[in-house]
Backbone as a printed PyTorch tensor [residue, N CA C, xyz], in Angstrom:
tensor([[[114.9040,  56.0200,  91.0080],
         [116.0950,  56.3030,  91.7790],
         [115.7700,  57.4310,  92.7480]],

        [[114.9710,  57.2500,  93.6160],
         [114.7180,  58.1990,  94.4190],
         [115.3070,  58.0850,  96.1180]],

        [[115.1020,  59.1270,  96.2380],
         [116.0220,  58.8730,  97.7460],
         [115.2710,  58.6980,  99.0520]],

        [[116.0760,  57.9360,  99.9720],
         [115.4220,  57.2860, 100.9930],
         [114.3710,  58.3230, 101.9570]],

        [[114.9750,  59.5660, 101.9330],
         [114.7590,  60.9750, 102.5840],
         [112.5450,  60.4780, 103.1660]],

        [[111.5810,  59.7200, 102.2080],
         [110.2340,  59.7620, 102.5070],
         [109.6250,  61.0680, 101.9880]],

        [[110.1460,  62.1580, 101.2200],
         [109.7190,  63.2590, 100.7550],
         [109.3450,  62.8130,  99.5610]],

        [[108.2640,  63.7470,  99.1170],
         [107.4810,  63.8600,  97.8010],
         [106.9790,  65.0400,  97.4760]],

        [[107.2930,  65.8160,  96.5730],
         [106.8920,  66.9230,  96.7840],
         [107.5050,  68.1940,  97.8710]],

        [[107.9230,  67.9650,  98.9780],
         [108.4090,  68.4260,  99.9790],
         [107.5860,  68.4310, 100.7680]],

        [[106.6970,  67.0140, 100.9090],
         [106.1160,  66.7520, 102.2140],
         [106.5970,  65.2530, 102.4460]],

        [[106.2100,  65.7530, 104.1130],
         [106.8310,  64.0580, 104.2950],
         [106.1110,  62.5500, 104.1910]],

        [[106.0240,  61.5490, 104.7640],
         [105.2050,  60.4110, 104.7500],
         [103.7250,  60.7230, 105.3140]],

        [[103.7470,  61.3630, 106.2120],
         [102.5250,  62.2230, 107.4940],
         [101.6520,  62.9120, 106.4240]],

        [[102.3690,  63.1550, 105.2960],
         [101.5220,  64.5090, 104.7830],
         [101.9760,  66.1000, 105.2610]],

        [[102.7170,  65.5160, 106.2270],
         [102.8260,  67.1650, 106.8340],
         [104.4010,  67.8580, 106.2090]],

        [[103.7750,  69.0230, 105.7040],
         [105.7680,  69.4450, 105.1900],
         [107.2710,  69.7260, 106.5380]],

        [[107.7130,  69.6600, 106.0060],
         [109.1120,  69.3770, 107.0080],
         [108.9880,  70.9100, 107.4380]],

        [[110.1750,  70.8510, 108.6250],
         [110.7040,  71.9010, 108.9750],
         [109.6360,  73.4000, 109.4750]],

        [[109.6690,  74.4050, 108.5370],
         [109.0820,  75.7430, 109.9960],
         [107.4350,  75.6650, 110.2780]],

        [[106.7590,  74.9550, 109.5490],
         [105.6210,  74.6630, 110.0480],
         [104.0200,  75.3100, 108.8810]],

        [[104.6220,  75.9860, 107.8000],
         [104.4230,  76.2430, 106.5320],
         [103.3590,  77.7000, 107.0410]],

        [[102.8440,  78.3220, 105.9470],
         [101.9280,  79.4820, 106.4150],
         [100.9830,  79.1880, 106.8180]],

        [[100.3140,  78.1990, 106.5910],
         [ 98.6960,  77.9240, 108.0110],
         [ 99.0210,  77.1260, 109.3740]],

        [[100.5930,  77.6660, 109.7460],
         [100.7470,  77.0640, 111.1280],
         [100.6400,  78.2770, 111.7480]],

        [[ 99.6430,  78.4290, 112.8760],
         [ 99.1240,  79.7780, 113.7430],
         [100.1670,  80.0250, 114.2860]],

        [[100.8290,  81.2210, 114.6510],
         [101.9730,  81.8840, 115.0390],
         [101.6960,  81.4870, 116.6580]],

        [[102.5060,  80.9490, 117.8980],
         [102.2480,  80.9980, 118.9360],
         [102.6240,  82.0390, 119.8590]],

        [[103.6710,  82.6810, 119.2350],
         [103.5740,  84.7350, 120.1180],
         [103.7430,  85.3930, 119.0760]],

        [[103.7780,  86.7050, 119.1780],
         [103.5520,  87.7700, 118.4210],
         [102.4970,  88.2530, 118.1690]],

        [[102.7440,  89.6230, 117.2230],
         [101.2790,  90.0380, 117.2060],
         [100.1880,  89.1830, 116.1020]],

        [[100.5420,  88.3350, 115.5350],
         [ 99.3640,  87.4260, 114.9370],
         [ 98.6960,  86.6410, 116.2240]],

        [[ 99.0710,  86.1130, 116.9310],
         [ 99.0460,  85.4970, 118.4310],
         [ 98.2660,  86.0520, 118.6200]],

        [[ 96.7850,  85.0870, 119.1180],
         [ 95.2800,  85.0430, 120.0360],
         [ 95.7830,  85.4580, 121.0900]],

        [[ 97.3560,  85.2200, 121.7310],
         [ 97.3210,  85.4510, 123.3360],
         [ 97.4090,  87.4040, 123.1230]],

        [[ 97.4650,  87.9110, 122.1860],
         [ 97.7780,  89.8820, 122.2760],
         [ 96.4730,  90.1100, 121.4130]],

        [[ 95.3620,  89.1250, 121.5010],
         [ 94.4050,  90.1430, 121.6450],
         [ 93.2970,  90.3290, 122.7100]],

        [[ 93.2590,  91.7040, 123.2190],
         [ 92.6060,  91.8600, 124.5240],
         [ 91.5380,  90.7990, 125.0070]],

        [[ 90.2450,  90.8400, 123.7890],
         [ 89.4700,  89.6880, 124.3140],
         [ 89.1720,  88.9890, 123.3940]],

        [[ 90.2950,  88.3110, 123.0110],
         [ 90.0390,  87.0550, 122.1320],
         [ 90.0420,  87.5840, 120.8060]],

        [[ 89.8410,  86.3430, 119.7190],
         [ 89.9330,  86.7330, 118.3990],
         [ 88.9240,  88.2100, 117.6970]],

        [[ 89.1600,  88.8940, 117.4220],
         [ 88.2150,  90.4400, 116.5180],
         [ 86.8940,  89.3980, 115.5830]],

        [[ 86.1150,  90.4340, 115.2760],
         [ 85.5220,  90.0200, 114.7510],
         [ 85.5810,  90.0530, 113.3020]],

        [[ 85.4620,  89.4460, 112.1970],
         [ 85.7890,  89.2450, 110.9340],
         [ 85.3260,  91.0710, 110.3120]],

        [[ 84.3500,  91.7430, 110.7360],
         [ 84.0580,  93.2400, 109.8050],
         [ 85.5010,  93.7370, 110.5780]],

        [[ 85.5790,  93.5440, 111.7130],
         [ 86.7270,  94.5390, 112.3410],
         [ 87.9550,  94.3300, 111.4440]],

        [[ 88.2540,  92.9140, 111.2920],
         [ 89.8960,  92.8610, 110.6840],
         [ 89.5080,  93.5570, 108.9890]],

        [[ 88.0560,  93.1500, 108.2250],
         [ 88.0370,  94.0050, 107.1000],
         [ 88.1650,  95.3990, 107.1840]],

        [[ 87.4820,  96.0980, 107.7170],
         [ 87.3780,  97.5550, 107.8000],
         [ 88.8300,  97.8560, 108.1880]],

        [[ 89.7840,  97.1400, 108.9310],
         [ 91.3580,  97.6370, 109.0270],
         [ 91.7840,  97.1090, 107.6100]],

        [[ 91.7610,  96.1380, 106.6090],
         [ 92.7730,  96.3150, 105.8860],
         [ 92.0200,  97.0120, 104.4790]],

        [[ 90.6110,  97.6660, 104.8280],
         [ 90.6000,  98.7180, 103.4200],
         [ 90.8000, 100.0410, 104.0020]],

        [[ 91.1230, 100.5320, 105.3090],
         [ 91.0900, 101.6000, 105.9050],
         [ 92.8530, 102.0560, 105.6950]],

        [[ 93.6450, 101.1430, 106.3480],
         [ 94.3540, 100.9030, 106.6140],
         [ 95.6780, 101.0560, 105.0250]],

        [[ 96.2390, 102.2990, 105.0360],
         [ 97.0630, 103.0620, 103.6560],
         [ 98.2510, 102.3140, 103.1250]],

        [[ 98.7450, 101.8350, 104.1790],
         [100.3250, 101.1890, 104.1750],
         [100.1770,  99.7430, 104.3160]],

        [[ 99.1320,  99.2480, 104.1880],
         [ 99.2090,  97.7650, 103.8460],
         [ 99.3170,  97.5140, 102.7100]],

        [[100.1520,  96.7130, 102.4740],
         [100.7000,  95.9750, 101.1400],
         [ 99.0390,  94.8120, 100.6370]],

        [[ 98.9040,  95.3640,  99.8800],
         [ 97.5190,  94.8870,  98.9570],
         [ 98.1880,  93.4650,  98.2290]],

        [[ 98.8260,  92.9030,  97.9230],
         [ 99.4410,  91.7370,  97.4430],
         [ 99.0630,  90.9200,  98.9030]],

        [[ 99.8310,  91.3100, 100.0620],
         [ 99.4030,  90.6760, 101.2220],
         [ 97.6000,  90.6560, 101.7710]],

        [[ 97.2070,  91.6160, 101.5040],
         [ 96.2570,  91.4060, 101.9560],
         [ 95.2730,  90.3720, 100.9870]],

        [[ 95.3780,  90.7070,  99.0310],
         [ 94.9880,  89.6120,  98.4430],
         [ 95.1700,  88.0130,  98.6690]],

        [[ 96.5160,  87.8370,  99.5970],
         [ 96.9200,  86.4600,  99.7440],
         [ 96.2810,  85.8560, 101.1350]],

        [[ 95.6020,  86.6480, 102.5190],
         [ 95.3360,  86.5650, 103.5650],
         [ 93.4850,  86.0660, 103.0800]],

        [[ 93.0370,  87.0940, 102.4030],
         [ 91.3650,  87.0320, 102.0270],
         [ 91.4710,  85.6830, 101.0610]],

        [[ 92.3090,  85.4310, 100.0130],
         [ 92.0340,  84.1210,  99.4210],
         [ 92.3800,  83.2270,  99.4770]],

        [[ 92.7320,  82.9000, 100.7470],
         [ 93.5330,  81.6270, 101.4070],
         [ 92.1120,  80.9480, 101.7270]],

        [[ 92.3570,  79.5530, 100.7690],
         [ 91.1730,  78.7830, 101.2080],
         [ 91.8230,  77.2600, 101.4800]],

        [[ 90.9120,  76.4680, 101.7150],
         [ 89.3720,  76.3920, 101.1910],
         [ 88.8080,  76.6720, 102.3800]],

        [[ 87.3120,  77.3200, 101.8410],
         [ 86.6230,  78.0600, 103.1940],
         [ 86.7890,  77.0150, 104.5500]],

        [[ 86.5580,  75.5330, 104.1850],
         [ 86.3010,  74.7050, 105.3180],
         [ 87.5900,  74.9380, 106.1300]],

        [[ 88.8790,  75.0770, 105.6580],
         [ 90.1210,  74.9500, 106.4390],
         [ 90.7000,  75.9260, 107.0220]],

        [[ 89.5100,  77.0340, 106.4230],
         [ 90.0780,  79.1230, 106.7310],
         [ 88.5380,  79.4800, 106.7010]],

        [[ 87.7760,  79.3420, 107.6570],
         [ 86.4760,  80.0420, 107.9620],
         [ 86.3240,  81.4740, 108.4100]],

        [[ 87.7380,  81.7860, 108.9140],
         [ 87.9970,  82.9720, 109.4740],
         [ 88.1940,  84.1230, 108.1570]],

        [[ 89.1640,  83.8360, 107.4110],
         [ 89.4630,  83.9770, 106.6260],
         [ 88.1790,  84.8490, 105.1850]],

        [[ 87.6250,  83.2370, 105.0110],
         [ 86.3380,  83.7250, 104.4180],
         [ 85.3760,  84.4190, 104.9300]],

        [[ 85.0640,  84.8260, 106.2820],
         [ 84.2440,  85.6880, 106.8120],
         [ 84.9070,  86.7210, 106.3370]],

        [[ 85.8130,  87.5270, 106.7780],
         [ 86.3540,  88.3760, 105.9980],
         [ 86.5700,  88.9690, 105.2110]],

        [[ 86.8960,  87.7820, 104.1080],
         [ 86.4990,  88.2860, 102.7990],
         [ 84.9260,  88.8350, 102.2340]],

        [[ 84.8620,  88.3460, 103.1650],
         [ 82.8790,  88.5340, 102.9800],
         [ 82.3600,  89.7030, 103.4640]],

        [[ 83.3780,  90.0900, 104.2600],
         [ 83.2050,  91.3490, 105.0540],
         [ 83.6040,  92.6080, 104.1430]],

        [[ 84.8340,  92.3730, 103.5980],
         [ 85.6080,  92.9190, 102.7580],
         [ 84.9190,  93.5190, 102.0090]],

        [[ 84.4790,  92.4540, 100.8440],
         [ 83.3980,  93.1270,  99.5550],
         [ 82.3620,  93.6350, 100.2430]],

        [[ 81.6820,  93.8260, 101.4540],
         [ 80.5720,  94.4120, 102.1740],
         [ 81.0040,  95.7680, 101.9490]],

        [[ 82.3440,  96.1250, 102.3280],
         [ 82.3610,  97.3940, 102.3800],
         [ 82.6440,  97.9520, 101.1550]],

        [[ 82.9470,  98.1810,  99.8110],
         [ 82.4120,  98.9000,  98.8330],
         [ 80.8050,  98.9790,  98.3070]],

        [[ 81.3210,  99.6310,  97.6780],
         [ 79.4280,  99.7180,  96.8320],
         [ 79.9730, 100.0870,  95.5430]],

        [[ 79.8530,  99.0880,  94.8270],
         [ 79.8830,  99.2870,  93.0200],
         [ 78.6410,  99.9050,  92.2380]],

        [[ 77.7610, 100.0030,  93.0360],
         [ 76.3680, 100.6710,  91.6640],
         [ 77.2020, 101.8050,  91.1680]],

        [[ 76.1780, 101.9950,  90.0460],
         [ 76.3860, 102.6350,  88.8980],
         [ 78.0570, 102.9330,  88.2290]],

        [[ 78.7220, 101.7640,  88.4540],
         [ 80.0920, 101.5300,  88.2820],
         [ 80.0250, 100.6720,  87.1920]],

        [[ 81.2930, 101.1180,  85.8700],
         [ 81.3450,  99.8030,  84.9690],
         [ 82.3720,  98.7700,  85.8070]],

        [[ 82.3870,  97.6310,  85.0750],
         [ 82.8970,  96.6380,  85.5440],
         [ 84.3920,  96.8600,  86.0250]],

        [[ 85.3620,  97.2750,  84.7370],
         [ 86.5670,  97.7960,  84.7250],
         [ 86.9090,  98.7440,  86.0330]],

        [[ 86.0700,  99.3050,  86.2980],
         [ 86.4010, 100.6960,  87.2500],
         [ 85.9010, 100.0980,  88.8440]],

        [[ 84.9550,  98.9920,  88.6380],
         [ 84.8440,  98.0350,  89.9370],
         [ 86.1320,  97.7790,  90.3690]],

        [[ 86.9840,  96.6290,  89.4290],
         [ 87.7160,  95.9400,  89.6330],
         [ 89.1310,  96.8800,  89.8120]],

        [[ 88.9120,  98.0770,  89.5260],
         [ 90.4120,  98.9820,  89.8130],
         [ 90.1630,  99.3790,  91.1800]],

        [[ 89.0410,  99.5440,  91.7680],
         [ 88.4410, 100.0050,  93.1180],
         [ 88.6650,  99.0450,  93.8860]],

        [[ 87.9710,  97.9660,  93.5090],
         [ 88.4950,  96.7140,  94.4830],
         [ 90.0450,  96.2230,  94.7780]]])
């Protein structure tokens, strides 16, 4: 008894979900928007080094931005993250005290 609506899940027949365009639809103005940055997209160390530098970013957000995968569909993404763990240094760290740092 399902309804005529073509939804499953809350996507439609296309595959594609209805309505605002879900979180991996690229923002077309604002400041996420390629068109406000001076020359084109940053480079993946640049956007890392801003969000471990960077005091007042919400760390929940930034965990959800670095592990947005799969690498093939967020390459940007995973550079980043790659960038990310570049910038600590765990030697002579136990594991526990890594993972509170990170």
């Amino acid at each position: 008894v399902g309804g005529g609506g073509g939804e499953k899940d809350g996507k439609m027949k296309d595959g594609k979900g209805g309505g605002k365009g879900g979180d991996d639809a690229p923002p077309k103005t604002g400041p996420g928007s390629h068109k406000n940055w001076p020359l084109g997209y940053p480079e993946p160390a640049a956007v890392a080094k801003l969000l471990k530098t960077s005091p007042n970013m919400d760390k929940t957000k930034i965990g959800a931005f670095l592990s947005k995968g799969p690498t093939e569909k967020y390459p940007f993404n995973a550079k980043v993250l790659e960038a990310f763990v570049q910038l600590f240094d765990f030697r002579g760290l136990a594991f526990d005290n890594s993972m509170r740092m990170f």
